[in-house]
C-alpha positions as CSV (number, residue, x, y, z in Angstrom):
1,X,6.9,15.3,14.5
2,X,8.5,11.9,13.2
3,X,8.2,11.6,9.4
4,X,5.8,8.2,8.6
5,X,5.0,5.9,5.9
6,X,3.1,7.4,3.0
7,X,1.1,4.7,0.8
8,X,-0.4,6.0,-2.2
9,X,-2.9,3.9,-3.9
10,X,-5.0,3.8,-7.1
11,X,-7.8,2.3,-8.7
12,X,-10.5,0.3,-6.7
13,X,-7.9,1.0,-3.8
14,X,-8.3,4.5,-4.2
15,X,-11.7,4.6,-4.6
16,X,-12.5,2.7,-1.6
17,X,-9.6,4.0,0.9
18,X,-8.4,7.4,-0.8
19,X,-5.6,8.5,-2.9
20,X,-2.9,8.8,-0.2
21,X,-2.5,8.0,3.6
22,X,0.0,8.1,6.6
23,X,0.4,4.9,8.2
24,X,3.1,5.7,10.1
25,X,6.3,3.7,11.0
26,X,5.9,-0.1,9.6
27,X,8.3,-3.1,9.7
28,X,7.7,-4.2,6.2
29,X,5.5,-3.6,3.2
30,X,3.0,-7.0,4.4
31,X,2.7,-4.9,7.8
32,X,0.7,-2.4,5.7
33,X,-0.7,-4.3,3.5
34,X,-2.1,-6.5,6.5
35,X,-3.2,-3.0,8.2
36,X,-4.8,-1.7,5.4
37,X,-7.0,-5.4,4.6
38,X,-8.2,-5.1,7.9
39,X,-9.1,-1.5,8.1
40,X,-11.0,-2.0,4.7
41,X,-11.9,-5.9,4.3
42,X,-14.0,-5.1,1.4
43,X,-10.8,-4.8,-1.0
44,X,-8.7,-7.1,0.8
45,X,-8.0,-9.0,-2.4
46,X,-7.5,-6.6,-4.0
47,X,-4.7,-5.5,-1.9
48,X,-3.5,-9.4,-1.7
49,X,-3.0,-9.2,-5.3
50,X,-1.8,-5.8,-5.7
51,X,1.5,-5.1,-6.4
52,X,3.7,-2.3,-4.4
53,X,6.6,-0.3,-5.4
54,X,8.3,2.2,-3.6
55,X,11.1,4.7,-5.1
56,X,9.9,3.4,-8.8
57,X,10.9,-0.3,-7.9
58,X,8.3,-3.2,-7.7
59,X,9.4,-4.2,-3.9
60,X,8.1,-8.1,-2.4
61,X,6.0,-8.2,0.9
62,X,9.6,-8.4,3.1
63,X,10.9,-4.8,1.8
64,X,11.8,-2.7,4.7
65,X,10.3,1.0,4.1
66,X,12.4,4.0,5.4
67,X,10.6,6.5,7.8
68,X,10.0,9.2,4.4
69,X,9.1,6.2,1.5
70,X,6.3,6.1,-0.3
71,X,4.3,2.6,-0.5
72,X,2.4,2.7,-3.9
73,X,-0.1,0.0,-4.3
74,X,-1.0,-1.0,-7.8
75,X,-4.4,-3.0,-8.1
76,X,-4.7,-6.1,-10.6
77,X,-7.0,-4.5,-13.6
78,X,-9.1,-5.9,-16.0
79,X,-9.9,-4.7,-19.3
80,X,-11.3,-6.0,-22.5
């Protein structure tokens, strides 16, 4: 079995997708963060404004994941 993209997410994100998920091979970072606003539109801006790191290093939209990374998605907070 071919070894896939692992996205971890937190917060809201979390909450409303789960905690971790396969999505498989993916061109770039935008690929799954387009996949993952359609699969769950209700925190599609969420995921627009999130930011994603993968091997401890904040990564832009263009990053190209290898087949074992992990895609960690960091949701905007808000605290007071």
């Amino acid at each position: 079995m071919e070894a896939g993209v692992k996205v971890l997410l937190y917060g809201r994100l979390s909450d409303a997708i789960g905690r971790e998920i396969d999505v498989g091979a993916v061109d770039t970072v935008a690929e799954v963060r387009r996949r993952l606003a359609t699969d769950y539109p209700a925190v599609s801006a969420a995921l627009r404004r999130s930011r994603s790191f993968v091997r401890d290093q904040l990564v832009a939209d263009d990053f190209v994941p290898q087949a074992d990374d992990v895609i960690e998605f960091l949701p905007p907070v808000s605290g007071g």
